[in-house]
N, C-alpha and C positions, 0 to 999 in steps of 0.2 A: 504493500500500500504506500502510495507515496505522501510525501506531507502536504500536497493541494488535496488530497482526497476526504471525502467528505462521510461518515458514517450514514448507512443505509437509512432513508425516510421512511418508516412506517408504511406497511402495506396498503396502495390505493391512497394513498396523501396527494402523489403525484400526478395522481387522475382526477380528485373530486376539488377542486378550489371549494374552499370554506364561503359557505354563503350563511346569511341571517337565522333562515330555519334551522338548517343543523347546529347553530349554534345557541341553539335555544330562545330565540328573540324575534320576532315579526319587524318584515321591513320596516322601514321607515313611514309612509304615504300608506298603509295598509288600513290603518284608522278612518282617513278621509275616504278612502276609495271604497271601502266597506260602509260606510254611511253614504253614499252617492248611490250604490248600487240600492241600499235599504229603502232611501226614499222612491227610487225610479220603482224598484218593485211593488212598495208599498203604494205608488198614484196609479202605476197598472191594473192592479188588482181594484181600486174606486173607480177607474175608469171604465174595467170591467160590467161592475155591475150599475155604472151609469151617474155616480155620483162623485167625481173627479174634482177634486181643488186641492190647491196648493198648501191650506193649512192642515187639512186634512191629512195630506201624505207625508205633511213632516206627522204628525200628531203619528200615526199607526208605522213611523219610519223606526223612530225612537225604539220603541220596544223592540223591533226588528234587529235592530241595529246590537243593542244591546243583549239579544240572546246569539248574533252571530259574532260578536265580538267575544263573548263567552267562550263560548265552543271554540273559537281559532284559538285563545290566547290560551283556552287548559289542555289543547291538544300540543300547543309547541311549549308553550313557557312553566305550564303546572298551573294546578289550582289555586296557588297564593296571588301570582302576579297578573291572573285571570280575576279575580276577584276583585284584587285591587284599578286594573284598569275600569272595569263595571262600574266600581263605586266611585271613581274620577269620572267618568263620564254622566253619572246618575248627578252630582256636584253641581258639574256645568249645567248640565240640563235645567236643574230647580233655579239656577243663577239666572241662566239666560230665558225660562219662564216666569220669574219674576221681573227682568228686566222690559217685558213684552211691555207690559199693560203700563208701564212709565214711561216708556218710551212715545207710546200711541198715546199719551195723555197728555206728554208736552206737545209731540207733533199737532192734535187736537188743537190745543189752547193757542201756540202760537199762529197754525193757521187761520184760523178765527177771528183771533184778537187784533192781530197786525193791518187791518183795513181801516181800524179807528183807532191807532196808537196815535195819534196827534197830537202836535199842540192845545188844541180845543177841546180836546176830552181832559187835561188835565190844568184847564186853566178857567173853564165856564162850568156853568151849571146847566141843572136842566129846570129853571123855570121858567115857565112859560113856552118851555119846548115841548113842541108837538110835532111827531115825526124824526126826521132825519136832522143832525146836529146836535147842538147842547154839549156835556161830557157831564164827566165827573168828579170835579173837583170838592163838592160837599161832602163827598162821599167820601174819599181820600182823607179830606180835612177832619170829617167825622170818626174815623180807623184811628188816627195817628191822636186825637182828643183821647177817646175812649180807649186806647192800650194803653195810652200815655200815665193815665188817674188807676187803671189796674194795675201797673209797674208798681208806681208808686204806692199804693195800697199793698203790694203784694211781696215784692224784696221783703219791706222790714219783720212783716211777720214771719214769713216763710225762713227767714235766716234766722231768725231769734229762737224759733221754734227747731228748727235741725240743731242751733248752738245748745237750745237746753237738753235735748234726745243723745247728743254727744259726750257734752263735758258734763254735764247736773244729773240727768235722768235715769232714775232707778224703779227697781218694783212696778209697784202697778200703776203708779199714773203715767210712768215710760209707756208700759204697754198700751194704755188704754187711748195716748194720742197716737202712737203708732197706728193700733186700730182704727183711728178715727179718720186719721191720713189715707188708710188704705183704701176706706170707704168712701170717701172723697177725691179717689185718685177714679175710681169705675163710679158714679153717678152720668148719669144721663145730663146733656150741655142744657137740656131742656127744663130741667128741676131746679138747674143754678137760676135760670131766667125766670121761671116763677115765684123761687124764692127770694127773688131781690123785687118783685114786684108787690109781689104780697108786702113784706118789709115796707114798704115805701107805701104803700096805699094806707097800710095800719098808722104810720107817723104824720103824713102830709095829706094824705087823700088818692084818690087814683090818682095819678101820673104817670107820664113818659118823659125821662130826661137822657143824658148823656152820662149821667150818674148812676143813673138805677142801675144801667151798662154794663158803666166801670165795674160795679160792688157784683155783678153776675158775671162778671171775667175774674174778681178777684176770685171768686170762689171756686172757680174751675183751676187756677193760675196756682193759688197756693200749694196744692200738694203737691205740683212738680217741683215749684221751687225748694218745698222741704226734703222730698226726696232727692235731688241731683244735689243740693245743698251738704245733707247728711251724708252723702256717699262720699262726698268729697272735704272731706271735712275728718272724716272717720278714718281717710287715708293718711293723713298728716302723722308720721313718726310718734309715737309716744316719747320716743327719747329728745326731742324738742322743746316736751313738756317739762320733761325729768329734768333737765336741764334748767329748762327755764326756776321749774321749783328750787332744784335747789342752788339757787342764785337767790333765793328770798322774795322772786317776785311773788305777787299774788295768782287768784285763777282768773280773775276780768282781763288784769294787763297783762297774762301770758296768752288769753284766747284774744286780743286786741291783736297786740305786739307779736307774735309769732304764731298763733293757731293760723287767721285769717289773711295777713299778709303771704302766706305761705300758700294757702288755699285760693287765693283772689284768683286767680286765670280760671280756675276750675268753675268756681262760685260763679263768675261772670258769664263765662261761655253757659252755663246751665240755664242762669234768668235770661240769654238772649233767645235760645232753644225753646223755654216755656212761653214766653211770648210770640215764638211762629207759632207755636202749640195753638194758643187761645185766639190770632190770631184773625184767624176764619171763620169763628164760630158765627152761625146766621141765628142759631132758635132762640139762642138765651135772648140777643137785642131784639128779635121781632117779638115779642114780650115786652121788653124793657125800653126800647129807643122810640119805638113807632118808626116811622116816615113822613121824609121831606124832599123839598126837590130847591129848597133854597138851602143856602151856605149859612150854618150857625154853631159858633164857636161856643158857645156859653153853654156849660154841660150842668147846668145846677136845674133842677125844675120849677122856674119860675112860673107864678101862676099855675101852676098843678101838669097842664099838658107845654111841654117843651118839644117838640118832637127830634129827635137829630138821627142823621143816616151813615151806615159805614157801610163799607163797600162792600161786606156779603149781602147786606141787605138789600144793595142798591140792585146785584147783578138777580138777585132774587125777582127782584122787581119786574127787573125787565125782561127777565126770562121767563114768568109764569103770566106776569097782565101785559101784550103787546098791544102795542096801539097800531096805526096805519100808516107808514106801511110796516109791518114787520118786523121786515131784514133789519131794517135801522135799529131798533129795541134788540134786537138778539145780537147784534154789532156792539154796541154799548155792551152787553151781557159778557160776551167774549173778552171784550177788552178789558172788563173790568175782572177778571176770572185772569188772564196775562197779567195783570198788575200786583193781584194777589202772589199769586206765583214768582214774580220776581223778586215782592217784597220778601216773601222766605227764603228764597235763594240769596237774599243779602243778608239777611239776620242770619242764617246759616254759616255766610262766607264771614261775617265780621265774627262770629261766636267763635269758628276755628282759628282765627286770625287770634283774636285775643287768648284762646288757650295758649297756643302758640309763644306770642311776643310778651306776655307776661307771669309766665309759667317761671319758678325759681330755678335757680340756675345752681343747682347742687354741686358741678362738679367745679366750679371757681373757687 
C-alpha cells in the first residue's frame, strides 16, 4: 500500500451520495410543498362536490396538511420530531387565525373611514347638519372631557388601593377588597352606567352630564388600575425595602422614595393601557351623557339635563338612526370608529414608550 492510499470506504458509500432522507431529516421546501399540495387537494375535493372557495380549502387544507406532515416526519425523522413539527405548525396556525379577524378589522375600519378623514370632520360639528358634511369635533372634545375627569378620579384611588393590598394589607379585609376588585374587574360596562345614573338622579335629580360619564368610567377604570398597579408594585425587590428599613426610614417614605419611583414606568404604562380599556365604552355614556350635536365642554350637570357626546356614542348614532342620504351618516360612523382606533394605537405606543424610557436602570 503506498502512503497516497487511502483505506477502503465502507461498502456502497461510493455508490449512494448521502441525501436528506437517509439521513434522517426531510428536505428543506418539503413543509411548503406538502401544504400546497394539501390545499390544491383539499379545493379539488369542494370543487368536486360543487362548493369550491378559497377559505374553504385552506380551512379543510390545514388538517390535511397536518396529518401528512405527520406521517412523512414519523416515517423519516421518528415520532419525537414528528410530533414536535405538528405542534409548531398547530402554533402558527392558532397565531395566524387569530391574526385573520384583526387584520380584516383594521383593513375594514381604514377602508371606510379614510373618505371623511378630513379636516372638517375634526374641526366642525354637526349642528345643524343634515346630510352630507359637519364632523366630529364635539365628539372628540367630549372623549378627551370625559376620560380626562375618569383618569383623574381613577389613578388616585386605584394606586392607593394596590399600595395598601401590597405594603399594609393583611387577613380578611386584604381578601375581601381583592374580592371586590375581582368582581368589578367582570361586571357588565352596562351596570357601571346605571349605577352612576341612579347615583346622580338620587343626589340632583334625573340628569345627563359629562360627569355622571366620568364617575361610570371610573368604575369600570378602577380595577384595572389596581390590578396592573399591584402586579407591579409587588414586583419591586423586597431587599429595597430591607434596605430602605434599615437605614431608619419609615414605610410612607420608603413606599414614596423607593417603592414607586422604582415602579413609575410600570404604574404608568398600566393607567395608559386602562384608559384605551374604558376608552370605547358606548353603554355606560348612553345612560349617563345622553346626546348632542353641539360642542360642550362643561361636564358638570347644570340645570339637571347637560347632555354631552363622545365619540362611541357619536359613531352609534350615526350608524343605527341615518338620515338622507345615508352613505354620508355611515361615513361619519366609519371615520369616527378610524379615530377611535388610532387613539388606542397611541395610548398603546406612548404606554410602551414610557415603560421603556423610564423603567430603572439597574445595571448602572
Amino acid at each position: 500500500m503506498t502512503a497516497d492510499a487511502q483505506p477502503d470506504a465502507p461498502l456502497g458509500d461510493q455508490y449512494m451520495p448521502r441525501m436528506s432522507l437517509t439521513a434522517g431529516q426531510l428536505p428543506k421546501f418539503t413543509d411548503l410543498g406538502l401544504l400546497v399540495i394539501s390545499i390544491a387537494v383539499a379545493a379539488a375535493l369542494l370543487a368536486l362536490f360543487g362548493s369550491f372557495n378559497l377559505v374553504g380549502a385552506i380551512l379543510l387544507g390545514g388538517p390535511l396538511f397536518l396529518v401528512g406532515i405527520y406521517a412523512l416526519a414519523f416515517s423519516v425523522e421518528g415520532r419525537r420530531r414528528a410530533v414536535n413539527r405538528v405542534a409548531r405548525y398547530v402554533i402558527i396556525g392558532a397565531f395566524v387565525l387569530a391574526l385573520v379577524p384583526l387584520v380584516s378589522l383594521l383593513w375594514e375600519v381604514i377602508s371606510k373611514g379614510l373618505p371623511r378623514f378630513d379636516w372638517q370632520f375634526f374641526t366642525e360639528t354637526k349642528r345643524n347638519v343634515v346630510g352630507e358634511g359637519g364632523g366630529a369635533a364635539h365628539a372628540i372634545m367630549g372623549t378627551l372631557v370625559v376620560t380626562g375627569l375618569a383618569t383623574v378620579f381613577s389613578v388616585p384611588v386605584g394606586l392607593f388601593t394596590a399600595i395598601y393590598l401590597v405594603e399594609y394589607g393583611k387577613g380578611g379585609p386584604k381578601k375581601v377588597i381583592t374580592f371586590l376588585v375581582d368582581v368589578m374587574t367582570g361586571i357588565p360596562s352596562i351596570v357601571a352606567g346605571l349605577f352612576a345614573y341612579a347615583l346622580f338622579s338620587a343626589v340632583i335629580g334625573p340628569s345627563k352630564s359629562g360627569l355622571a360619564g366620568a364617575v361610570a368610567l371610573t368604575v369600570l377604570m378602577v380595577p384595572y388600575v389596581v390590578r396592573n398597579s399591584e402586579e407591579i408594585i409587588r414586583l419591586v425587590p423586597n431587599s429595597l425595602r430591607e434596605a430602605s428599613y434599615a437605614l431608619g426610614v419609615t414605610r410612607w417614605r420608603t413606599i414614596v422614595k423607593v417603592v414607586l419611583p422604582t415602579s413609575i414606568s410600570g404604574i404608568v404604562s398600566g393607567v395608559i393601557l386602562a384608559i384605551a380599556r374604558i376608552i370605547g365604552e358606548t353603554a355606560p355614556l348612553l345612560v349617563t351623557m345622553g346626546f348632542t350635536d353641539s360642542m360642550n365642554t362643561n361636564a358638570l350637570p347644570a340645570g339637571g339635563m347637560n347632555p354631552m357626546t363622545a365619540l362611541p356614542v357619536f359613531v352609534y348614532y350615526e350608524y343605527t338612526r341615518p338620515g338622507r342620504p345615508q352613505q354620508a351618516y355611515f361615513d361619519r360612523a366609519w371615520t369616527g370608529a378610524l379615530v377611535l382606533v388610532l387613539i388606542v394605537m397611541i395610548l398603546n405606543v406612548i404606554g410602551r414608550y414610557v415603560a421603556k424610557r423610564f423603567a430603572p436602570k439597574i445595571n448602572r
